[in-house]
C-alpha positions in Angstrom: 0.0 0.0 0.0 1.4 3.2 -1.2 1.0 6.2 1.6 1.2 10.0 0.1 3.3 11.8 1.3 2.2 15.9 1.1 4.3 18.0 -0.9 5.7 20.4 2.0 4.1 23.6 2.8 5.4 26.7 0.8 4.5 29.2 3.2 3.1 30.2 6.5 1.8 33.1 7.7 0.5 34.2 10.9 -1.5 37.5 12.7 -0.5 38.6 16.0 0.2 41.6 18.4 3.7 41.9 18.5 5.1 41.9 22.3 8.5 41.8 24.2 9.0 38.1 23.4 7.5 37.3 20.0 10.5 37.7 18.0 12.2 35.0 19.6 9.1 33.1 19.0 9.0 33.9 15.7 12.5 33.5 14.9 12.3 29.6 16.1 9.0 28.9 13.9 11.1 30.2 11.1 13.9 28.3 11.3 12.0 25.0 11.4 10.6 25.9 8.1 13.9 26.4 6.9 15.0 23.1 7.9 12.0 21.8 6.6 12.7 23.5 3.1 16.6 22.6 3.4 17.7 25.9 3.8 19.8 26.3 7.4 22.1 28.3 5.8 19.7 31.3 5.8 18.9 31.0 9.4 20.7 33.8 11.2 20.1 36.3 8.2 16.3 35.3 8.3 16.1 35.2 12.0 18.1 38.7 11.9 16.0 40.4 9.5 12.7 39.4 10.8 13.6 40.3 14.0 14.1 43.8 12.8 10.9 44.1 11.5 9.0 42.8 14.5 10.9 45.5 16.9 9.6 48.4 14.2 6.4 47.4 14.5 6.6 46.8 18.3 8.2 50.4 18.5 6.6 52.5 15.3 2.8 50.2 14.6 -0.2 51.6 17.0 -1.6 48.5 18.4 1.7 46.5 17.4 -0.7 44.5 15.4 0.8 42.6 11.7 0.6 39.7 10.1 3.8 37.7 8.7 4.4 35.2 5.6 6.9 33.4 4.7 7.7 32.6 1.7 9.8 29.4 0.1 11.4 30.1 -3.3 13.1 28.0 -5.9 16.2 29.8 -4.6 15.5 31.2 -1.1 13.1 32.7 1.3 10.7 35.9 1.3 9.6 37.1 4.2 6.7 40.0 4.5 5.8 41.9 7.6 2.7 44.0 7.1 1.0 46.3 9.7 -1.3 48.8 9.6 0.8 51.8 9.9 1.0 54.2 6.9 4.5 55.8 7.6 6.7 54.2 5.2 9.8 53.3 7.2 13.4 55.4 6.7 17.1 54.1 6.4 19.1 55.8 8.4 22.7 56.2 9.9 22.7 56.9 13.5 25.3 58.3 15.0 27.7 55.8 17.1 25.9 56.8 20.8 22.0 56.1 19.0 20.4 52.8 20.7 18.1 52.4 17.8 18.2 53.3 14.3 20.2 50.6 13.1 17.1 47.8 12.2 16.6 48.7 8.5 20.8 49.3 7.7 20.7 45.3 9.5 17.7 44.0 6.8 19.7 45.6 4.2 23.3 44.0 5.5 21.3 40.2 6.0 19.3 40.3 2.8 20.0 40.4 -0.8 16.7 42.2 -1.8 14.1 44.4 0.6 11.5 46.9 0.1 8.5 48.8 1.0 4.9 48.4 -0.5 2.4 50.6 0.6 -0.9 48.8 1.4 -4.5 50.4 1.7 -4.3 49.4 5.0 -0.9 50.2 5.6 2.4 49.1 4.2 4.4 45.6 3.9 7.8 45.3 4.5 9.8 42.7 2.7 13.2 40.7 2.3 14.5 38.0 0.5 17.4 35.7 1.2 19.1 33.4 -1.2 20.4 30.1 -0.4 23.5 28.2 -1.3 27.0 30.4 -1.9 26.9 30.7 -5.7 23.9 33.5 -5.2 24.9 34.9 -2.0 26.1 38.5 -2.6 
């Protein structure tokens, strides 16, 4: 008797309140999926990024309220934090005694693609990580 096996999932995506603790939440739940997808490589640049994003909504997003997806590609990851916030978020260098500032210069250091896509609700912030060393920029 042949059993099927399900093709695995190709994204997940979740909506939550951001709190104190949910990036380190989030950053575990992610990295399963990229074991699952065969992608452990990406795993600190992931977990980086989207930990970012999660503190900007946690410190910029009335309500801290977004929703996540992640993404599998053929050749990485995408992930997509969108809240309901219209201010469009700003890269900026802080000066060396700034304790914030830094979260967007960090997305743009971990991924090799990022943006900003304003929503009628709001905006979505996005990155995407390649795996495997030949891609990697």
């Amino acid at each position: 008797m042949n059993e099927l096996i399900p093709p695995p999932p190709v994204q997940y995506g979740m909506r939550f309140t951001v709190g104190e603790h949910s990036a380190g939440h989030v950053r575990r739940i992610v990295r399963a999926y990229l074991r699952y997808w065969e992608m452990p490589e990406l795993a600190d640049p992931v977990g980086l990024a989207v930990t970012e994003l999660l503190a900007n909504v946690l410190r910029h997003v009335p309500g801290r309220r977004c929703e996540l997806l992640v993404l599998r590609m053929p050749v990485g990851v995408r992930v997509e934090v969108s809240d309901s916030s219209a201010a469009l978020p700003v890269v900026s260098a802080p000066d060396s005694d700034s304790e914030g500032g830094r979260g967007l210069v960090l997305v743009d250091a971990m991924a090799d693609e990022w943006g900003v896509e304003p929503t009628g609700e709001g905006k979505t912030v996005w990155f995407e990580c390649l795996a495997g060393a030949d891609v990697r920029t």
